[in-house]
C-alpha positions in Angstrom: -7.1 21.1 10.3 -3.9 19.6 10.9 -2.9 16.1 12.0 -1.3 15.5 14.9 0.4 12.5 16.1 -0.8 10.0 18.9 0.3 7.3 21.1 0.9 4.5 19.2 -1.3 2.3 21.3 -3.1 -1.0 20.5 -6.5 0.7 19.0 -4.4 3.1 16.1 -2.1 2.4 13.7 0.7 3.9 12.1 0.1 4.7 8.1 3.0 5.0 5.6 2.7 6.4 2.2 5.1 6.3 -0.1 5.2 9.2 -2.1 7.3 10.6 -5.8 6.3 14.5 -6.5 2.6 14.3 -5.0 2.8 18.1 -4.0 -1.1 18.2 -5.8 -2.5 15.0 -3.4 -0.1 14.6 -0.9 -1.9 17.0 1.9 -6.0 16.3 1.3 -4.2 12.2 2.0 -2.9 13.0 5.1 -6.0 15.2 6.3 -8.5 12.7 5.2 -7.4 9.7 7.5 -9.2 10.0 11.1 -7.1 10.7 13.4 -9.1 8.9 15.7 -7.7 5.7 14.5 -4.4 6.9 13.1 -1.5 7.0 15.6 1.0 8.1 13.1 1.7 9.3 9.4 5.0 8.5 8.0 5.7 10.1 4.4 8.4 8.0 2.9 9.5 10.2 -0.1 11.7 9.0 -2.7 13.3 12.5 -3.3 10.4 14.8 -4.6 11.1 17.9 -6.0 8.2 19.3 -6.4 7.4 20.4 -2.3 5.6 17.2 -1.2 8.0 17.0 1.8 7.4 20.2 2.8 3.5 19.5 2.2 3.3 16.3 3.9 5.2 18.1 7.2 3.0 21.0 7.4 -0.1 18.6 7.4 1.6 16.8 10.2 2.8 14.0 8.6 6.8 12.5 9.8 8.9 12.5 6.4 11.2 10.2 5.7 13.7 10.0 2.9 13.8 6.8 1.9 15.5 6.6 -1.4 14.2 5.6 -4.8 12.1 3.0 -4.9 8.6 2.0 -4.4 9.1 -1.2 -2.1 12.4 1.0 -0.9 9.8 3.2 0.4 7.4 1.1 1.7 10.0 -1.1 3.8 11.6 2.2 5.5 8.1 3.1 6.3 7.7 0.0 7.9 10.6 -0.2 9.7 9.9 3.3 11.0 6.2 2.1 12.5 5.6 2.7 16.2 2.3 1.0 15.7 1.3 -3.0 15.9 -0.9 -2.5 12.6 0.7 -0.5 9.8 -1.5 0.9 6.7 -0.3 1.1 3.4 -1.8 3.6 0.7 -1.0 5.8 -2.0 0.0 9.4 -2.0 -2.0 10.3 -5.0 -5.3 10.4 -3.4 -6.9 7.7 -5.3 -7.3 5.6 -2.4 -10.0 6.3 0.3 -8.3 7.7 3.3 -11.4 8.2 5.0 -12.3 4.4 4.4 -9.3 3.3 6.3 -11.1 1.1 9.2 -12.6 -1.1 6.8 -9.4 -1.9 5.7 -7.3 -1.5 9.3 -10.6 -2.5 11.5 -10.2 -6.8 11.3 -6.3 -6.2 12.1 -7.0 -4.4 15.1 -10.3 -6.3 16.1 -7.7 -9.3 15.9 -9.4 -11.8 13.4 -7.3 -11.0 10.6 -3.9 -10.5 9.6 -3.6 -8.5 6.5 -6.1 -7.2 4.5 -6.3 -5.8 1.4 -8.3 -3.4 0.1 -9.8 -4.7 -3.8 -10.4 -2.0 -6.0 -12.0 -4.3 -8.7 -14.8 -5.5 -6.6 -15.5 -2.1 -5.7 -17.4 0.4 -7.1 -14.3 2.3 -9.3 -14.2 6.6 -10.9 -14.3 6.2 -15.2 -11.0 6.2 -15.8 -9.5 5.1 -12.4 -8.4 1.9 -13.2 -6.7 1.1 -17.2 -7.6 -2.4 -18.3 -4.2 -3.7 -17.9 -4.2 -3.1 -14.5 -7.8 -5.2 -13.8 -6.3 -8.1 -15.8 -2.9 -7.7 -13.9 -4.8 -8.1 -10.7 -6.9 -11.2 -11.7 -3.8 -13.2 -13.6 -1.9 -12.6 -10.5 -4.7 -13.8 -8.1 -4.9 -16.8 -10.6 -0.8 -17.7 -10.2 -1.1 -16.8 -6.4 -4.6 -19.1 -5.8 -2.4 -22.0 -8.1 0.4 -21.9 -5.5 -0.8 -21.0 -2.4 -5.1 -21.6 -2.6 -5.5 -17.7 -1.6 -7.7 -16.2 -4.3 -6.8 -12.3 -4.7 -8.6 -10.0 -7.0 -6.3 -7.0 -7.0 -2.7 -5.6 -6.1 -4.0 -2.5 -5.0 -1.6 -0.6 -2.9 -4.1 0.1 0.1 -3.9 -2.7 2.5 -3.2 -2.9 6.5 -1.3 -5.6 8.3 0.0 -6.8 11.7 3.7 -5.0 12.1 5.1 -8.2 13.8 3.5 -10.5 10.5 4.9 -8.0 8.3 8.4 -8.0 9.6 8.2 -12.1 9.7 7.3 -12.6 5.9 11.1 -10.8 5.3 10.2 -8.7 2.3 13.2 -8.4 -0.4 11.4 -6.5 -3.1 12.8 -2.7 -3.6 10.7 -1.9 -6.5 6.7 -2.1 -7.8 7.1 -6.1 -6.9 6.8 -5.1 -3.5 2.9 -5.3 -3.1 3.3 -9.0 -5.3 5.6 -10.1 -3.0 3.6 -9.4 0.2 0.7 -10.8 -1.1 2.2 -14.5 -2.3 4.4 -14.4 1.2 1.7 -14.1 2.8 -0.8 -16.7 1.3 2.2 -19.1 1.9 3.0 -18.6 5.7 -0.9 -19.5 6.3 -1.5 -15.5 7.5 -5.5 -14.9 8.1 -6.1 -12.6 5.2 -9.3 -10.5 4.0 -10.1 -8.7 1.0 -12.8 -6.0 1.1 -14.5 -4.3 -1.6 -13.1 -0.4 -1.3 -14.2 2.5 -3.7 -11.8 3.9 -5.7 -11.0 7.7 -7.2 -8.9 9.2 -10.0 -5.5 10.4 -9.3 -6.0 14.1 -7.6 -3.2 15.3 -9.7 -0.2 14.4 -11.5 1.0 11.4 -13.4 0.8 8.0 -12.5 4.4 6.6 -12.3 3.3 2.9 -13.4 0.2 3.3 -15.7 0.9 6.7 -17.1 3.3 6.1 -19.4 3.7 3.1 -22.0 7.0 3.1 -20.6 6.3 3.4 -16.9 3.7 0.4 -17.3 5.9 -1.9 -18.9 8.6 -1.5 -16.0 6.5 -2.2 -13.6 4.9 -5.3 -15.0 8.5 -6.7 -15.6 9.1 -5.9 -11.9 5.9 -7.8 -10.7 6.5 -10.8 -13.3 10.0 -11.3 -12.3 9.4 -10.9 -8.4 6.4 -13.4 -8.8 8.7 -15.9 -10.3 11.4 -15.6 -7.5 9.2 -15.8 -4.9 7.3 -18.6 -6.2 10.1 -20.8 -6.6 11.4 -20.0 -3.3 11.2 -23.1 -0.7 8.0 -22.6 1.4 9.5 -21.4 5.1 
């Protein structure tokens, strides 16, 4: 069954996944939100070559090319949203779509700002998560609970936020510091923020870009070292 768009109304919000050659994922993601609760999907697609555009459109998804670039992607899926929540997840299909109001729900109820979906308090697939990443999650929620007094367990990349809070907390990052950088800004403007236990899958298919490779993983942790330090010297706003 194909999604089709809604209204972008008060009770839905508008999900963006940024995607790099997810043709095996990128269609079971997009039909396993409900579309009750899901006013829009916006693909942002850092130049794929594998068909995940063309994928992503015939599931009824809006596509976007936004340029390489994970926090590239993520901020022209942002700026794209209709709706006053936006959800963030992966294109890989390790997050739970189908999960997505127990993420999104205290954003739209109103009581929260952003929450973010925790992957190591959840129940995880063998093999979904490499140690590195668990320990990158809980020094980072160490550093973050040092400056700010918001304890986070994870980074994960499936999280839901009010648009308007979003735009305020002026995110910079272009690369994998992006979800780092949302996550200290907001612990330092005071946002209400949540984190819920969410189960989490294997990849459906393909190669993780970050924890992959050897390579791939020591990129990214560079990214999220160095965008922690520049944020965390930054003058509180």
């Amino acid at each position: 069954m194909e999604f089709v768009t809604g209204p972008a109304d008060g009770d839905r919000v508008s999900v963006v996944i940024p995607t790099f050659n997810e043709a095996d994922a990128i269609g079971d993601v997009i039909r396993e939100l409900p579309g009750l609760h899901v006013a829009e999907i916006i693909v942002a697609d850092g130049g794929s070559t594998d068909g995940t555009q063309d994928i992503a459109r015939a599931a009824g998804a809006i596509v976007l090319d936004a340029g390489r670039g994970y926090g590239r992607a993520c901020r022209a899926g942002a700026m794209a949203a209709r709706g006053p929540a936006i959800v963030f997840l992966d294109g890989d299909g390790a997050d739970r779509g189908d999960l997505l109001t127990r993420v999104a729900g205290p954003v739209l109820a109103g009581t929260h700002d952003f929450v973010l979906a925790s992957r190591t308090r959840g129940q995880r697939d063998p093999g979904a998560m490499r140690w590195h990443q668990v320990l990158a999650g809980r020094a980072a929620g160490l550093g973050i609970g040092a400056l700010y007094g918001v304890r986070y367990s994870d980074m994960c990349a499936y999280r839901a936020i009010r648009r308007d809070a979003l735009l305020a907390l002026d995110m910079r990052e272009m690369t994998y510091g992006w979800n780092i950088e949302m996550q200290m800004k907001a612990a330092r403007a005071g946002l209400r923020i949540l984190e819920v236990p969410v189960p989490y899958r294997c990849r459906a298919g393909g190669t993780s870009k970050v924890a992959g490779s050897l390579r791939g993983t020591l990129r990214a942790g560079g990214k999220i070292v160095s965008t922690f330090v520049r944020v965390a010297v930054q003058v509180r706003g």
